[in-house]
C-alpha positions, -999 to 999 in steps of 0.1 A, spaced: 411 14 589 425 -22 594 412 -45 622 434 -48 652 468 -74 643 480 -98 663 509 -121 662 513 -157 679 524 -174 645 527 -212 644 548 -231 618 528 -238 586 545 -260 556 552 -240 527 532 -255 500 549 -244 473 562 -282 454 557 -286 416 547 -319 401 571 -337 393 572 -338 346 555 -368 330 578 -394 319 591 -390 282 568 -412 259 589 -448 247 598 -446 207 581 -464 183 590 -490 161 611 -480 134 590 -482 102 604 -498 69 634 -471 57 614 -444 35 630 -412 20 632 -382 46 602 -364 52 590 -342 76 568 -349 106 529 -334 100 510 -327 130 471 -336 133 463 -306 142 479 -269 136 491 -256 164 476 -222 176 501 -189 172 526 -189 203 530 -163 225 559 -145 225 574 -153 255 607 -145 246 620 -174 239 622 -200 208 605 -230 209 598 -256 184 563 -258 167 544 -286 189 506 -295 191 511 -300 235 507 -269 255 509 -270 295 508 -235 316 513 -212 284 550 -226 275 556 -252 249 580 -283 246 598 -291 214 596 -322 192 624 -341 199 633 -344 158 657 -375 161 632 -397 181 605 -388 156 594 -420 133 589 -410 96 556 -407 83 542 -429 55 546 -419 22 514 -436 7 491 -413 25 503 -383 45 483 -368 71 468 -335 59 468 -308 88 430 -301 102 414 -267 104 428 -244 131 410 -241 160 384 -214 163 397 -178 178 387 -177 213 358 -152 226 375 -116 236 387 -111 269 366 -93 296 377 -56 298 386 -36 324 380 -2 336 378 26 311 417 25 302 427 -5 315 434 -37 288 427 -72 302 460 -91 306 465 -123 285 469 -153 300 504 -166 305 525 -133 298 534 -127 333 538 -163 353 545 -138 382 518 -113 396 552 -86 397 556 -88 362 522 -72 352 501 -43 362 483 -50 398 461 -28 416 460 -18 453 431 -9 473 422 6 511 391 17 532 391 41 559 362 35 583 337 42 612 350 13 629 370 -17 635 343 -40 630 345 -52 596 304 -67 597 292 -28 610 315 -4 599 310 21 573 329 33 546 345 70 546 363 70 523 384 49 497 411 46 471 425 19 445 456 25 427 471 11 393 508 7 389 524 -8 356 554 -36 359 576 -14 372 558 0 398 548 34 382 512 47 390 491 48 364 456 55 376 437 67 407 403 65 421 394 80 455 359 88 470 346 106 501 312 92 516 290 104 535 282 68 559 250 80 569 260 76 605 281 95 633 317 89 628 330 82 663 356 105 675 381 79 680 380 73 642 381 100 633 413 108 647 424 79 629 422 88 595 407 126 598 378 131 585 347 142 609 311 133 606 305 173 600 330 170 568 315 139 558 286 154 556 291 181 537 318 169 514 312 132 509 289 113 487 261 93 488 275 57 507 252 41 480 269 61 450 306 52 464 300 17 470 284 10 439 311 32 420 344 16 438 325 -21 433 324 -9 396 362 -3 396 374 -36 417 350 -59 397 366 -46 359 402 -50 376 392 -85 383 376 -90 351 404 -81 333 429 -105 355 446 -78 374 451 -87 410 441 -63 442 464 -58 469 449 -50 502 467 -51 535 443 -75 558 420 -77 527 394 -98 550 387 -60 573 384 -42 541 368 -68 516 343 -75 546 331 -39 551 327 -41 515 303 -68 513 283 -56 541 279 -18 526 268 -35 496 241 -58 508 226 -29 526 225 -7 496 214 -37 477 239 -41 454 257 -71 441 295 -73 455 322 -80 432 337 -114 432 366 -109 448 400 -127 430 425 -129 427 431 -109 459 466 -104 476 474 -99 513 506 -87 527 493 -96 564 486 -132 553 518 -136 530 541 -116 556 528 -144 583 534 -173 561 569 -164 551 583 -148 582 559 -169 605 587 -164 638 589 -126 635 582 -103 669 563 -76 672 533 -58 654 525 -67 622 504 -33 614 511 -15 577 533 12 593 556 -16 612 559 -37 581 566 -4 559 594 5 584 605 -30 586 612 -35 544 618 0 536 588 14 524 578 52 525 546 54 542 535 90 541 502 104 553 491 70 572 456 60 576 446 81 546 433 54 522 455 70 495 489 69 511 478 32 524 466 21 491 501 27 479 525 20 506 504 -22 506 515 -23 467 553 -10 479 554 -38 505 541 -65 488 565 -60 461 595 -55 488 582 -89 506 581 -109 469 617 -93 461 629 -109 494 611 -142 496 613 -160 462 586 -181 469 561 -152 464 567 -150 431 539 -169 413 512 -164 396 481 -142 415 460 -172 408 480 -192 427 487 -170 455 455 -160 463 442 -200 470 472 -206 489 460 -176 513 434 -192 518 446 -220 534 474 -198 551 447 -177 564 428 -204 581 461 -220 596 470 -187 607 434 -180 623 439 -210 643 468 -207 654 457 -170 672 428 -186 685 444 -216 703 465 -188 716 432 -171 727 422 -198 746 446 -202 770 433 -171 786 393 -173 775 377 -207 767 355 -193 740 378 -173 718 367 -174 679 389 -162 657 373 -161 619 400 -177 590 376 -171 563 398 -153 539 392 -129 519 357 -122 528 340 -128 564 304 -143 560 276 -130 578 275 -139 614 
């Protein structure tokens, strides 16, 4: 159950510019004419990654791609004593795995978070406040490249409280089936923190639409089950990155709108499931339509953080033209304890 949306978007710079290349170093003095030889590097240069293109063996590497030698602005070595190649650089330690099934991505294959697998994730709740609700029930889902669901995890809990009517009509599940169906709140939460924290581990982003509602419950469940909460990133958001690139839009900006809005087939809503699905579908219907979200999760998922603030702001100045003391909280992706 997502927190109540709002819109009231101001304009906020899009903060995607690239340094600008380091200058091409000068050439060197030509040294005395020698016989042809060819260039040896200090060092060996690690395997490349294929990447799908051809590049020329160089010891500089810069965000996973590498620049060729420029052969003709190369100064022969000397003859008398040529450089012998050093010891290649020690493997690096394994990469973190995932869930049970899922491999840990390699850094630099996908310099876009669609080009990879990504996960999405949804809570349904006892309420809409993110610091007291309780979980009911949850769901991640794993989709390959191409979109194509590969996993599932679900749970039923048992909160351990009444669910109040008016939630329950939400997302339809009664205290009475709760109770009799659903699991230990401990058991789910540790369990679905389990899942999230290998998906992480193994640098697979989380989708979660107004992943500061669900990623707050979160925390909170865990701290009163005493359990550790999984470091949440790299997260995506479809509310913050929907706000940032379509800041002027009108209307609601609630799962169902957006799903109606791009296109997205949003059945069952306010089952964690169908919801858990349909934020994957739109966030990969909003990066097909606004180039800009196509970077790297990393990347992303700091910029939100910044978006989220400036977005946060925005609503409360809003706010306060009708009540003085408004506070709206821009701490993205996780609220701290009041």
């Amino acid at each position: 159950m997502a927190s109540p949306q709002h819109t009231g978007d101001t304009e906020q710079p899009a903060l995607f510019d690239v340094p600008p290349p380091p200058p091409a170093a000068g050439p060197e003095e030509p040294a005395a004419p020698q016989p042809e030889q060819p260039t040896l590097f200090d060092a060996a240069p690690e395997p490349a990654q294929d990447n799908g293109a051809r590049s020329a063996p160089s010891p500089d590497r810069t965000s996973g791609t590498h620049e060729a030698a420029d052969d003709d602005a190369a100064a022969p070595a000397e003859p008398a004593e040529p450089t012998v190649p050093t010891e290649p650089a020690a493997p690096t330690a394994p990469a973190a795995t995932g869930p049970q099934g899922v491999a840990p991505r390699e850094s630099g294959t996908a310099p876009s978070w669609t080009a990879g697998e990504r996960a999405a994730f949804d809570l349904e709740t006892t309420g809409r406040d993110p610091q007291e609700a309780r979980i009911v029930t949850a769901s991640v889902v794993l989709v390959d490249a191409t979109g194509t669901v590969t996993r599932e995890w679900e749970w039923l809990a048992d909160p351990g409280i009444e669910i109040p009517e008016e939630a329950a009509a939400v997302h339809g599940v009664t205290t009475e089936r709760a109770r009799a169906e659903g699991r230990p709140a401990a058991e789910v939460t540790a369990q679905l923190n389990d899942v999230l924290s290998g998906l992480w581990r193994a640098g697979i982003p989380v989708l979660a639409f107004n992943a500061a509602y669900d990623l707050t419950v979160l925390a909170r469940e865990s701290e009163r089950h005493g359990l550790p909460a999984p470091a949440a990133m790299p997260v995506l958001d479809p509310f913050v990155l929907n706000k940032q690139v379509h800041r002027y839009r009108r209307g609601k900006r609630t799962l169902g709108a957006l799903c109606e809005e791009y296109g997205v087939v949003l059945d069952a809503a306010h089952t964690s499931a169908a919801d858990a699905l349909a934020t994957e579908r739109l966030a990969t219907a909003l990066a097909e339509r606004f180039a800009e979200l196509e970077r790297p999760a990393e990347d992303l998922h700091e910029l939100q953080i910044g978006w989220a603030a400036e977005q946060a702001a925005s609503l409360q100045e809003y706010f306060r033209r009708r009540d003085p003391e408004a506070v709206v909280d821009g701490t993205w992706p996780v609220h701290p304890r009041p």
